[in-house]
Each structure stands twice: as C-alpha cells, then as structure tokens.
Backbone as numpy.savetxt, mean C-alpha at the origin, in Angstrom:
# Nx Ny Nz CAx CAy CAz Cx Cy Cz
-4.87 8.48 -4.36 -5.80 7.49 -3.82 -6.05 6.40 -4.85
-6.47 5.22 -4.31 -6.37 4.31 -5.21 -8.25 4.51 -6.01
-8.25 4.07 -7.04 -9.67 4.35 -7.43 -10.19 2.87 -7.75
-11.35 3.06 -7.87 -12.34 1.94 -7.68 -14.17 2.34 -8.05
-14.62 1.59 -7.63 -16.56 1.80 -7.73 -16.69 1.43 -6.57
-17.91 2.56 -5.78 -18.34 2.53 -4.56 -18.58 1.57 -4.03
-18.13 0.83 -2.93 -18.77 -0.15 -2.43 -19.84 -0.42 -1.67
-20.93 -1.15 -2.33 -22.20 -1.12 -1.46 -22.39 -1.77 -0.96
-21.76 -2.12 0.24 -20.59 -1.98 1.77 -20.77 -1.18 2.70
-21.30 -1.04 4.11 -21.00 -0.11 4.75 -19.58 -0.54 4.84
-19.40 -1.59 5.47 -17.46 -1.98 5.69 -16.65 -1.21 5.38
-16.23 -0.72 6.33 -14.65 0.00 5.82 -15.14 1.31 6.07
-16.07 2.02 5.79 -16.43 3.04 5.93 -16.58 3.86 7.81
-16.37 3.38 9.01 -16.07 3.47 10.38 -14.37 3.23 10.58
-14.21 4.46 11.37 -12.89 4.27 12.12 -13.09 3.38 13.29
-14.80 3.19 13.72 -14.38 2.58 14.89 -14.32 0.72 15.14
-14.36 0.50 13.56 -14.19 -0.99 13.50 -12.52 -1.35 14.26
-11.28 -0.37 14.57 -10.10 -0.77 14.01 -10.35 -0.97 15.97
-9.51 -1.97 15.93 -9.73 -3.20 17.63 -8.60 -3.55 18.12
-8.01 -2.90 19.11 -6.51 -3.24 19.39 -5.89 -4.47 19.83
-7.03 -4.88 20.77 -7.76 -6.33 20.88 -6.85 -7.09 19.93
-7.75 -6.86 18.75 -7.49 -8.10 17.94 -6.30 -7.90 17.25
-5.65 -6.44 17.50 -4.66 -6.58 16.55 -3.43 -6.88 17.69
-3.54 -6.98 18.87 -2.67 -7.46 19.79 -2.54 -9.39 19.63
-3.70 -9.81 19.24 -3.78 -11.24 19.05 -3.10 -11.99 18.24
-2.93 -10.80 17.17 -2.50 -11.14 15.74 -0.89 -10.78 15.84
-0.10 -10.19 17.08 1.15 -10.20 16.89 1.89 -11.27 17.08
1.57 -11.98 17.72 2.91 -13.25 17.66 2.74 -14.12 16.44
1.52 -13.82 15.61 1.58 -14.58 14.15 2.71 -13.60 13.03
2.44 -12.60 13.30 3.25 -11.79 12.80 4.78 -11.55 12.99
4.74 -11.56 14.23 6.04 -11.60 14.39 6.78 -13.16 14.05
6.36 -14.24 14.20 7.02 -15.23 13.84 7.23 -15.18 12.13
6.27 -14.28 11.48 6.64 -13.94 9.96 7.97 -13.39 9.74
7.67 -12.18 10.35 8.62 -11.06 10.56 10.18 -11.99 10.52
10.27 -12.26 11.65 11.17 -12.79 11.87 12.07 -14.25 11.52
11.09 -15.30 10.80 11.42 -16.42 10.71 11.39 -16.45 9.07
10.31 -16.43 8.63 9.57 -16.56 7.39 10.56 -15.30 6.18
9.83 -14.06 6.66 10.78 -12.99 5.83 11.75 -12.36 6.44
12.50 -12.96 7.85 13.52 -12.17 7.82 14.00 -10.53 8.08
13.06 -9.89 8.22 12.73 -8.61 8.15 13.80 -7.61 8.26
14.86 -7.29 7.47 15.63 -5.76 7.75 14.81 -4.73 8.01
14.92 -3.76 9.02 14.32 -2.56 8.51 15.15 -1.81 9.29
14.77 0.03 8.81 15.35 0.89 9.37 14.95 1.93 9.45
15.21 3.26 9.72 14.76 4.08 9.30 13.89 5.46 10.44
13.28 3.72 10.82 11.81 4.86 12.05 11.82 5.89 12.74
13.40 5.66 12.93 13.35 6.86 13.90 13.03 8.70 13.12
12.49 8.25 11.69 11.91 9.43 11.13 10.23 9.80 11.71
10.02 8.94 12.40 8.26 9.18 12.34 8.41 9.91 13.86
7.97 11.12 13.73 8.02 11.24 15.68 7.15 10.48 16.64
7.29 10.84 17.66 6.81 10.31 18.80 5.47 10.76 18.72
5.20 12.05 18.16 3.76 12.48 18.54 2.94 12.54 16.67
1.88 13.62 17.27 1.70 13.92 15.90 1.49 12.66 14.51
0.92 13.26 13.74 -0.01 12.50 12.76 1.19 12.68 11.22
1.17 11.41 10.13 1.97 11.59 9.30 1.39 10.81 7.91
1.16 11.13 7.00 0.93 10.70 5.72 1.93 9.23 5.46
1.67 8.07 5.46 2.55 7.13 5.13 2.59 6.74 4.01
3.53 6.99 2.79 3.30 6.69 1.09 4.10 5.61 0.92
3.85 4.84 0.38 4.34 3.35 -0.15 4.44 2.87 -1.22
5.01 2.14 -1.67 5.23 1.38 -2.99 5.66 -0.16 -2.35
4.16 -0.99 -2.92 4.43 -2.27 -2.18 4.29 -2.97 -3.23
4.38 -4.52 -3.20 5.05 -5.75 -3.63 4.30 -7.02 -3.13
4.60 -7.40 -4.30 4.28 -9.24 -4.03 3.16 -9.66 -4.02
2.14 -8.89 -5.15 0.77 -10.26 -5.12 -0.25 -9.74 -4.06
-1.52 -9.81 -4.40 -2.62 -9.19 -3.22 -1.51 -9.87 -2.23
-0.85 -10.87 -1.54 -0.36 -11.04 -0.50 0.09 -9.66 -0.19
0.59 -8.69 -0.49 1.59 -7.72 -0.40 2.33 -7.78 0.87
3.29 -8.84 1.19 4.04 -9.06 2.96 4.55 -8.07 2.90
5.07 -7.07 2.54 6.19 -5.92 2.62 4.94 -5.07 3.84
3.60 -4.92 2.95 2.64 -4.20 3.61 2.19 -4.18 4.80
2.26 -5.65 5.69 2.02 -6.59 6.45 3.29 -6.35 7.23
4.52 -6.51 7.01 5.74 -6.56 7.73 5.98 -4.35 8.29
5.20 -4.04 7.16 5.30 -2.35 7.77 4.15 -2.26 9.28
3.44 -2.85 8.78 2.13 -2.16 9.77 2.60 -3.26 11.53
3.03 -4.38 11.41 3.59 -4.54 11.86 4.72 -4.12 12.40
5.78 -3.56 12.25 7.06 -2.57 12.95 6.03 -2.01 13.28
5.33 -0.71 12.79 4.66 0.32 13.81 3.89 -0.08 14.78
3.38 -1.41 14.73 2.36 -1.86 16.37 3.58 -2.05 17.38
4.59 -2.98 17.29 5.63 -3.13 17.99 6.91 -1.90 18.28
6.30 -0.54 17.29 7.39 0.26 17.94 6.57 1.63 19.13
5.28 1.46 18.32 4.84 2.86 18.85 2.99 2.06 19.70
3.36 1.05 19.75 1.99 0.22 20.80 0.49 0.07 19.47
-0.39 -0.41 19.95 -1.53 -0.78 19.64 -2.20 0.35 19.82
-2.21 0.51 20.65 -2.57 2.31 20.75 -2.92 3.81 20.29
-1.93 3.88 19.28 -1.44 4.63 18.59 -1.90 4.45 17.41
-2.96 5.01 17.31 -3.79 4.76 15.59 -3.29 4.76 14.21
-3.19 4.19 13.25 -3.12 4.22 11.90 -3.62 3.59 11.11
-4.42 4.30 10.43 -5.38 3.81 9.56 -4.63 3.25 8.17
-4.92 1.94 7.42 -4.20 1.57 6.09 -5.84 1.87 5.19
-5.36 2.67 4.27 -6.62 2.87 2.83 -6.67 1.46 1.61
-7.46 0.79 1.61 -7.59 -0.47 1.24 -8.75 -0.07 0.19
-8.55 -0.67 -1.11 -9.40 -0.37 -2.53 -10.69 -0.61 -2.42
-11.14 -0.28 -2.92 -12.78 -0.25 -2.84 -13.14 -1.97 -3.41
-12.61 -2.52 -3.98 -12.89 -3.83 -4.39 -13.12 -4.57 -3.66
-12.32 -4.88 -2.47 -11.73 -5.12 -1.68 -13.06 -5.45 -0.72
-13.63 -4.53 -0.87 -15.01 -4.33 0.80 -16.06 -4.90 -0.10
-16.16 -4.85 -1.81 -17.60 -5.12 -2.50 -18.31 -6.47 -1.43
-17.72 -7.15 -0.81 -17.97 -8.73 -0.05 -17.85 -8.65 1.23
-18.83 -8.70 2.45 -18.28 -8.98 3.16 -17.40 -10.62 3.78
-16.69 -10.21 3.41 -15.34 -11.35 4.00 -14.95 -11.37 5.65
-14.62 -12.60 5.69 -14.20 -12.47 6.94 -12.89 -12.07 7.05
-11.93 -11.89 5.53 -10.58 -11.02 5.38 -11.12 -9.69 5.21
-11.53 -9.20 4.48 -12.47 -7.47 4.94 -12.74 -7.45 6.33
-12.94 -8.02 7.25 -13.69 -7.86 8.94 -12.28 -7.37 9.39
-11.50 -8.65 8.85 -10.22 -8.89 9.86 -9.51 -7.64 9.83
-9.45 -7.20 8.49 -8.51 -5.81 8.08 -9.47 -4.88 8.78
-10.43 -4.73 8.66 -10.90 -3.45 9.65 -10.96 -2.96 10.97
-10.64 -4.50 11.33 -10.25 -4.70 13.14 -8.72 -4.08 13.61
-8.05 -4.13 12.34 -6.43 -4.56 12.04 -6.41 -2.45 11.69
-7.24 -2.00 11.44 -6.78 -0.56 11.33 -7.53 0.00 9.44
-7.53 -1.34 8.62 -7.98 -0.63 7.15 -9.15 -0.15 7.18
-9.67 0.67 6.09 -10.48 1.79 5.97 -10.72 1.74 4.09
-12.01 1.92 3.67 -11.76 2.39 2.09 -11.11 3.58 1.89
-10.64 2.72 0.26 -9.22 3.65 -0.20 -10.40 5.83 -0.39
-10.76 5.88 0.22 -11.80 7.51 0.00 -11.45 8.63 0.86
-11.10 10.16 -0.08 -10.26 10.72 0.69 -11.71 11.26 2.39
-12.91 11.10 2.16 -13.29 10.95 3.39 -13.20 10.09 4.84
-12.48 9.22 4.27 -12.14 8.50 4.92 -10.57 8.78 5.84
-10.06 9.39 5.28 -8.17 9.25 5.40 -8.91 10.98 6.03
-9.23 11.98 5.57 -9.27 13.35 6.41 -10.33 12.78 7.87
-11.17 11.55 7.94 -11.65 11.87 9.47 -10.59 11.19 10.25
-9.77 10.27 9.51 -8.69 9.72 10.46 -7.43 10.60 10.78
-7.37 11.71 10.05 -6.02 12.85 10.51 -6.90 13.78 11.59
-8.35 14.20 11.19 -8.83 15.22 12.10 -9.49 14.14 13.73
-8.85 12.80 13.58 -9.27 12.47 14.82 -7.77 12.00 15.27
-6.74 13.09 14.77 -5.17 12.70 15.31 -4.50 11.48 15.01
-4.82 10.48 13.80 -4.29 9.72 13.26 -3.82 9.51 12.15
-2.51 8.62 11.82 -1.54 8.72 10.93 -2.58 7.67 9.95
-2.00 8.04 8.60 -2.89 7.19 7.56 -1.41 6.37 6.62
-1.93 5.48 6.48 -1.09 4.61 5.36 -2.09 4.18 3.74
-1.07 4.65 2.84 -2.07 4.92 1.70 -0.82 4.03 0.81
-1.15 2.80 -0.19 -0.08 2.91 -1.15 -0.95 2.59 -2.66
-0.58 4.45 -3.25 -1.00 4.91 -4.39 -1.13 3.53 -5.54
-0.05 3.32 -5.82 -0.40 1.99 -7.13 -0.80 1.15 -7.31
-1.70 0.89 -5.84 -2.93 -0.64 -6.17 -2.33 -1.72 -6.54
-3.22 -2.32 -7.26 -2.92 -3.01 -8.03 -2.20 -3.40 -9.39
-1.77 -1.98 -9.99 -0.67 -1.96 -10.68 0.35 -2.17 -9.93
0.89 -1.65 -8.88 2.18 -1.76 -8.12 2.17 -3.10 -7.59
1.60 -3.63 -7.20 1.83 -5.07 -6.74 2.17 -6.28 -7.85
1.37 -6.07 -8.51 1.81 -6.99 -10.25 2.15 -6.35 -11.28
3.30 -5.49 -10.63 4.10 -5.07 -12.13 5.08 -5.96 -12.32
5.78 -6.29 -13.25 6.03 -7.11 -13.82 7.50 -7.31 -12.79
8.40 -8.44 -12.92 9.67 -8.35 -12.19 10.60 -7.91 -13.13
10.55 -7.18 -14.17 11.67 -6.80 -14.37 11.45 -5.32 -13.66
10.64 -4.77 -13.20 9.66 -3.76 -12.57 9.93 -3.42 -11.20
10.58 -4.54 -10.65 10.55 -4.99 -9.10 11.61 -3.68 -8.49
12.51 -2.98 -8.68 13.17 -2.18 -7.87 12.75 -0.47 -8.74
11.59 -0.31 -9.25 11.38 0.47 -9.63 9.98 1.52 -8.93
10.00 2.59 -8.61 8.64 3.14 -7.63 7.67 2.74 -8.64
6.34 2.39 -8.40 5.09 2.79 -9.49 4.13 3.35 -8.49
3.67 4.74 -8.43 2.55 5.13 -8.12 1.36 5.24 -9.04
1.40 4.80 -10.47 0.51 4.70 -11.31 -0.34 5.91 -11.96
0.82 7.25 -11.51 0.20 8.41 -12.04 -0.92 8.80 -10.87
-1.54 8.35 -9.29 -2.40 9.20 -9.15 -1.81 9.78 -7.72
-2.68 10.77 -7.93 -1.98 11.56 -6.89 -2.99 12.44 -6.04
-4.40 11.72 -5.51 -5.09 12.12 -4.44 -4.09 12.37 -3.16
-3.04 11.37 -2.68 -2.52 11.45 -1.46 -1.75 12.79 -1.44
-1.46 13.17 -2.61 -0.32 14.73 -2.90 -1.65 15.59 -2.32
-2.33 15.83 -2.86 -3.89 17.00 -2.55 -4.60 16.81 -1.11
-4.43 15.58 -0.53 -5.17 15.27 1.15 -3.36 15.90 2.17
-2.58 15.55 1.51 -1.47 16.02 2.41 -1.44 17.28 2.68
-1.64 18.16 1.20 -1.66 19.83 1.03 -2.51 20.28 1.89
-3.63 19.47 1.41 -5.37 19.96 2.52 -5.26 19.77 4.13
-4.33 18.61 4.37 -4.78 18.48 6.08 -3.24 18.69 5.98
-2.07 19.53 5.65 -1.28 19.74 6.12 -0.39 19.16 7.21
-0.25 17.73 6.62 0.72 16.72 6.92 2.24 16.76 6.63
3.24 16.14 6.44 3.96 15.98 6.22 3.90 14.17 5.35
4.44 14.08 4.11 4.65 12.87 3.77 5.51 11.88 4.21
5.52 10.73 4.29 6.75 9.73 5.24 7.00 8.37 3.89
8.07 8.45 3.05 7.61 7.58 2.54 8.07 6.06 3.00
7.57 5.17 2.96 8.17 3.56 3.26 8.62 2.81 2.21
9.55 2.21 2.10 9.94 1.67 0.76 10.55 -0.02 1.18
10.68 -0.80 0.05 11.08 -2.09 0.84 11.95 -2.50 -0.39
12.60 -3.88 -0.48 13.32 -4.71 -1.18 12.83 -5.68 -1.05
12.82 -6.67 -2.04 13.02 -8.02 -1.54 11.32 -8.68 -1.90
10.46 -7.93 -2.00 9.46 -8.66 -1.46 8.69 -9.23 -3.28
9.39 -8.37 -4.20 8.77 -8.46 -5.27 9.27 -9.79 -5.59
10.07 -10.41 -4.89 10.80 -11.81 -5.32 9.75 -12.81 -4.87
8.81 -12.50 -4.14 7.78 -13.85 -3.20 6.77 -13.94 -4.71
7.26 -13.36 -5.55 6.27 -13.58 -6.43 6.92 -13.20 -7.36
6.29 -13.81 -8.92 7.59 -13.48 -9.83 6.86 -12.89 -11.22
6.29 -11.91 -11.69 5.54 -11.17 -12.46 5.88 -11.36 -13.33
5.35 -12.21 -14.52 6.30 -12.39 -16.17 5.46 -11.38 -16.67
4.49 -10.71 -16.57 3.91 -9.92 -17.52 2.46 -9.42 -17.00
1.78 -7.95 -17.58 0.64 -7.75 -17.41 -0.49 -7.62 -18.33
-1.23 -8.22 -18.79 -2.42 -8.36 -19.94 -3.58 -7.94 -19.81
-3.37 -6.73 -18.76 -4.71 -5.97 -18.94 -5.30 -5.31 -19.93
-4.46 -4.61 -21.02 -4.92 -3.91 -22.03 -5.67 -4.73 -22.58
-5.13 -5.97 -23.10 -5.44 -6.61 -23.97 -7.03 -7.36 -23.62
-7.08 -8.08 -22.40 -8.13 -8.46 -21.63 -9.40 -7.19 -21.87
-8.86 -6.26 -20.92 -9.71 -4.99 -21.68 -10.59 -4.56 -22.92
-9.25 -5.16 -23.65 -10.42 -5.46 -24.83 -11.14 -5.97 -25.63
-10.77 -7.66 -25.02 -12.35 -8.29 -25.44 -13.12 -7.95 -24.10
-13.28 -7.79 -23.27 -13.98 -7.00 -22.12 -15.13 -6.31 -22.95
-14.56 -5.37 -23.58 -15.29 -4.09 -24.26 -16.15 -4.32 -25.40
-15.42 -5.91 -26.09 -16.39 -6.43 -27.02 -17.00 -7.82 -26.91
-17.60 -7.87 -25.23 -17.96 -8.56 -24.74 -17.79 -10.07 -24.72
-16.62 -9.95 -24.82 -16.09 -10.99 -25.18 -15.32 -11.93 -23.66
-15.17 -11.14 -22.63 -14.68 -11.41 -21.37 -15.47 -10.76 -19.81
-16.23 -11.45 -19.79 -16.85 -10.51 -18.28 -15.70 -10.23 -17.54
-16.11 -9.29 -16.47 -14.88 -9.59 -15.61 -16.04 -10.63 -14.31
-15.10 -11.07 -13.55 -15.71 -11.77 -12.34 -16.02 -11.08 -11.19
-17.19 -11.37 -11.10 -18.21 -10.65 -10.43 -18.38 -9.37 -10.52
-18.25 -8.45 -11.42 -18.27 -7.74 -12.30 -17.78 -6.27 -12.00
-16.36 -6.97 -11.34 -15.24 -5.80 -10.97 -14.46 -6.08 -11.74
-14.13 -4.30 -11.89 -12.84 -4.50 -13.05 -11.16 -4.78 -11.94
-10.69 -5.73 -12.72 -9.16 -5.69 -11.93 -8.29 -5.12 -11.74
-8.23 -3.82 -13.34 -7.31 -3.36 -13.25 -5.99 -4.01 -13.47
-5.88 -5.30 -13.41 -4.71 -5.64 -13.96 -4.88 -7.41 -14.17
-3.95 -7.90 -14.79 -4.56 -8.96 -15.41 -3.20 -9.60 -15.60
-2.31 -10.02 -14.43 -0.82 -10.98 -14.44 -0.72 -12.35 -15.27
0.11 -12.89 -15.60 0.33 -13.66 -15.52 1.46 -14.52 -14.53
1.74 -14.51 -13.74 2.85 -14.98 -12.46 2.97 -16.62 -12.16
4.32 -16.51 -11.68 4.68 -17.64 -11.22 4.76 -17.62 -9.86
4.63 -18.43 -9.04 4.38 -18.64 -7.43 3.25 -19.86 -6.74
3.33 -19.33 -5.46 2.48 -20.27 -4.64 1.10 -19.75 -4.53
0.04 -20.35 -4.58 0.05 -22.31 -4.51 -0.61 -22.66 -5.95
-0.22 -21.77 -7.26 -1.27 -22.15 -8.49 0.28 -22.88 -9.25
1.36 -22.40 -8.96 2.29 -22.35 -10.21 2.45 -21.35 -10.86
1.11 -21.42 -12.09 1.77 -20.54 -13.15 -0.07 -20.21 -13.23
0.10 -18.63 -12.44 -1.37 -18.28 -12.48 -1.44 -17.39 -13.93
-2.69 -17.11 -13.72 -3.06 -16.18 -15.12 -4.55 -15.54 -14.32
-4.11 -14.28 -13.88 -5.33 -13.26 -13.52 -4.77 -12.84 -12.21
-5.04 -11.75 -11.67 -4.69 -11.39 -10.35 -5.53 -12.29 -8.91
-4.85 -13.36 -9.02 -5.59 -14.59 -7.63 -4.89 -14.13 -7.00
-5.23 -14.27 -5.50 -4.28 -14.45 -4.47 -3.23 -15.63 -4.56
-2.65 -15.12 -3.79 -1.24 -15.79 -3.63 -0.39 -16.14 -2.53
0.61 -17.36 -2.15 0.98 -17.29 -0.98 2.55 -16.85 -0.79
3.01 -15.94 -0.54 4.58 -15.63 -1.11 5.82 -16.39 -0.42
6.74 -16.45 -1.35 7.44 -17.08 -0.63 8.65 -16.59 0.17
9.18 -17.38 0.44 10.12 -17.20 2.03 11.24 -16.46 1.80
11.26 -15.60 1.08 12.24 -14.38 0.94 12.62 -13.66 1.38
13.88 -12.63 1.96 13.92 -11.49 2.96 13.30 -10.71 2.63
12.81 -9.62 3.56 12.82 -8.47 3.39 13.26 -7.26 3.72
13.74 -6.37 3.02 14.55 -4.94 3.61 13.28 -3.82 3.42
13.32 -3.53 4.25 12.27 -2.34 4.71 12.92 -0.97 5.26
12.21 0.19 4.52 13.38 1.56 5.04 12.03 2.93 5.38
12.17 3.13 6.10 11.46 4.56 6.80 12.04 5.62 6.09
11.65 6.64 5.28 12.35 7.86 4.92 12.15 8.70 5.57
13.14 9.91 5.14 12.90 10.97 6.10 11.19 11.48 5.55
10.64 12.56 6.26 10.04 13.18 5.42 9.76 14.22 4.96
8.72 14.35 4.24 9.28 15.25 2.73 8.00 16.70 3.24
8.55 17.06 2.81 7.85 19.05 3.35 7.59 19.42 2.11
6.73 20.50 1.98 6.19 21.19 0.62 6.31 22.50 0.93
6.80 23.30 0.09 6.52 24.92 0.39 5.57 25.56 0.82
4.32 24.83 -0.22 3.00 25.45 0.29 2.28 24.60 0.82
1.27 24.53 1.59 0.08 23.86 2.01 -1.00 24.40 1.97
-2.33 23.75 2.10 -3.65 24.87 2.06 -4.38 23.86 0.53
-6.00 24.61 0.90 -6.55 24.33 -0.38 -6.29 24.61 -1.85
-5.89 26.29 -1.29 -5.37 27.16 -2.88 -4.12 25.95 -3.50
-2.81 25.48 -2.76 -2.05 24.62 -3.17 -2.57 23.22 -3.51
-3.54 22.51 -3.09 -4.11 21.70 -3.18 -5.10 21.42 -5.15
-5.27 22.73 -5.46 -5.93 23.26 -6.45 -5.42 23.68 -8.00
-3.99 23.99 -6.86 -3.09 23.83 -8.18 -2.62 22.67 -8.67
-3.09 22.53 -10.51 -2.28 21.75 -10.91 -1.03 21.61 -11.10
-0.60 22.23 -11.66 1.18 22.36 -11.71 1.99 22.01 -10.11
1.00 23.18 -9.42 2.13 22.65 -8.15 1.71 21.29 -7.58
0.53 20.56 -7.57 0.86 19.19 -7.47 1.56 18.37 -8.03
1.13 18.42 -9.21 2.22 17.77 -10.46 3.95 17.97 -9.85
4.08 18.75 -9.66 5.26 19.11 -9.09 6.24 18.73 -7.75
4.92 18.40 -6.62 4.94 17.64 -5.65 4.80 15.82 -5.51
4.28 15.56 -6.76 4.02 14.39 -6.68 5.48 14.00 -7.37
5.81 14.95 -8.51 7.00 14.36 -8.90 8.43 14.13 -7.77
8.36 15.09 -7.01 9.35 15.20 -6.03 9.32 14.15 -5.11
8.28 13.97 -4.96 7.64 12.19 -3.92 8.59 11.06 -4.50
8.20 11.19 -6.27 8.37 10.10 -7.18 10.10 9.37 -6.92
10.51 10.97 -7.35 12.11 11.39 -7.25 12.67 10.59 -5.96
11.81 11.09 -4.96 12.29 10.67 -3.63 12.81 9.22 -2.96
11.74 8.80 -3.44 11.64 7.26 -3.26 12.56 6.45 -4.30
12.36 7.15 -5.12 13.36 6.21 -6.14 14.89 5.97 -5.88
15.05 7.60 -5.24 16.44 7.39 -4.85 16.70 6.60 -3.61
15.67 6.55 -2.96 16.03 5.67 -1.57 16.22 4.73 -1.82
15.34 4.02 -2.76 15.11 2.37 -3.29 16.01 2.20 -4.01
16.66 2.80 -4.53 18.10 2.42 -5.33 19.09 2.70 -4.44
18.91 3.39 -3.20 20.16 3.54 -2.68 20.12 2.13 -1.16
18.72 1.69 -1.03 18.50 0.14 -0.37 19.09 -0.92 -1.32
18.94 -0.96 -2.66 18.94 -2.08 -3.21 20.48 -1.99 -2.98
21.16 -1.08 -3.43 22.71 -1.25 -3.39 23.60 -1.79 -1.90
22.89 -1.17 -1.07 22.87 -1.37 0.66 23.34 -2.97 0.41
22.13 -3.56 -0.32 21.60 -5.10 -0.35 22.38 -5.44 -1.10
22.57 -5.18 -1.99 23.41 -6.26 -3.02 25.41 -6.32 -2.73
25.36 -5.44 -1.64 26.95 -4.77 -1.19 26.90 -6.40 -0.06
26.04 -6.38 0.74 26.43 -7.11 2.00 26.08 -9.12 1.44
C-alpha cells in the first residue's frame, strides 16, 4: 500500500462516491486519448475472468499524469461495462484538498490508498487496483523507465493473503517517455527539510523531489503536475499469480511474504522485458 498521513478528508473514504454516470461521460474523452493521442497497444485481458474479484498490481509511469494508469482503467470500462466495479487506491495526499480532481476520481472508482478501504471493496465483490510505488514509481528517473519499482512495500502481498485473491499484474511501455526523469533529489531536499531549511508545501511530504523535462514547465524541479506527451503506449494484462498459502497465519509471516512479494517482483519484470523486446522487434 502506498503510505502517507491521514487525510482529514472524509473523501475517498465511501465506495459509494464511485458513479457510472459519470464515468460513462468521461469515455469518449478517453477513448479519443486511447486511441489518437497514445495510441494504445494492449493485450493480455483475456487473463481477468468474467466473474469474480482480482487484486490489480501495477507499475505505472509518467508524472502525477500517470496515462498508462488512465489508459488501464479505461480498457476495463470498455471491456467488462461501467458496471462492474473496481476500485483504484489513490495516496493519501492526494484527498488532503478537496479538489474538484479528488471529486472527479471518486466518481471515476478511486478510494484512499488504506487497506480498509481495498478489504470493503473485495467483501462487497469488487476488484481493486493498487500501484505499490507511488510516487517513487512514477518519477524514477528514465534511465529507470523499463525497470519494475514497487518501492519495497508490500501491504498489497498481506490484503491478497487475507482476502484470498489472486494477484493480476498490469504492466505497460512507453509511457515513461511522456516524461523524461533526469534525476531524483529527495534525499537531499530531505535534508535541509530536517534542518529547517526547506518546508515542504503545504506541509506534505512528497516523497520525491524530480527534476524533469516535459510539458507545460520545460525543465521542472519538484514533483508538479504535468501534461505528457503524445507517445504510444503498450499495455499487457498478466496471467495471474497464485500463492501456496493464503489466510492470516500466511499473511503474518514474514519470510513468506517477503517471498511472495519477491515472486510478484520477479514476475513483472520478466513480462516488462519480455514487452519491451515485443516493442523494440516491430
């Protein structure tokens, strides 16, 4: 799960903000993305069944924009209807405001990144989309770009064990290019931070601290939003991944998480290297 400080926010905290309504409104903007803008490869889906509830793990790209993220949740409205619930776990930062981009995402299916949140959406028969590396994974650097980062945490390994899911992971190409990561300066930021030497703004920590090239600053310095640019994208559904054990007792163990999360790690990596090659062949 992604971590953060509580938001004192109800927002985000109701499944029943998510509005099919509005997320039916929002498809022909999307799809003209999909299709015009990024181009969209994908494949894969026919791993998610027809029925039944599934852990969705990700490693996404490109700048709070994250389009890879946007181009996933999208395929699933257009393959399996509006209908068909899935909740996306969105950082606690994220809700500190109410925004009228916080409203929109909650209409749209997001939820805070809290594992109370993700167990009432499986025990009310819905699939959850979680992607572990925050804000490290989105501004890791581009030499970074075809590499998994889950950032070491691994709540989603322990809610899978507990509500006895199956993991699905989603993986993409392409998207780390809408944005171009020369570097991350959080440590360093961090520590005039610590010797008060740097507030953070509005007095959340970022967690990460880019410097990037892209739209519409140029040459930013801090994690701003961003507008990405017009790049393809390859998008891939994996199979998914089973665990020997399930249950709390497995949930409890360290080793055997550690163990599961690595196998996740493993997993994805090989897919994403075996997309990128897909890509760089044709």
């Amino acid at each position: 799960m992604n971590n953060g400080k509580t938001s004192t926010s109800r927002q985000g905290w109701s499944l029943d903000e998510r509005d099919p309504k509005t997320i039916e409104s929002l498809m022909p903007l999307w799809e003209w993305f999909y299709n015009y803008y990024f181009r969209v490869q994908t494949d894969g889906w026919y791993h998610i069944p027809e029925e039944g509830k599934v852990l969705l793990v990700g490693s996404h790209n490109g700048g709070l924009a994250a389009p890879d993220m946007s181009m996933m949740m999208y395929d699933w409205f257009r393959r399996f209807g509006t209908e068909r619930p899935v909740y996306g776990l969105m950082h606690a930062n994220m809700w500190q405001f109410e925004l009228q981009l916080s409203k929109l995402a909650a209409k749209t299916g997001a939820v805070i990144a809290h594992p109370k949140m993700a167990i009432a959406a499986f025990e009310k028969g819905a699939s959850v989309l979680v992607y572990p590396g925050g804000a490290q994974d989105v501004f890791r650097p581009y030499q970074l770009r075809d590499k998994i980062y889950l950032a070491g945490r691994q709540g989603f390994i322990k809610l899978a064990l507990r509500q006895n899911v199956p993991i699905v992971p989603v993986i993409s190409h392409g998207a780390h290019d809408t944005i171009i990561v020369l570097a991350d300066f959080y440590q360093q930021v961090r520590k005039l931070h610590d010797w008060g030497l740097f507030p953070w703004l509005f007095g959340l920590d970022p967690q990460v601290f880019p410097i990037y090239l892209g739209l519409p600053w140029g040459l930013s310095v801090g994690p701003l939003p961003n507008i990405p640019l017009p790049v393809q994208i390859h998008t891939r559904v994996c199979a998914p991944i089973v665990f020997e054990h399930y249950g709390r007792e497995a949930a409890c163990d360290r080793d055997y998480v550690n163990a599961c999360y690595e196998k996740v790690c493993t997993h994805m990596q090989l897919e994403l290297d075996s997309l990128v090659s897909e890509v760089d062949r044709k």
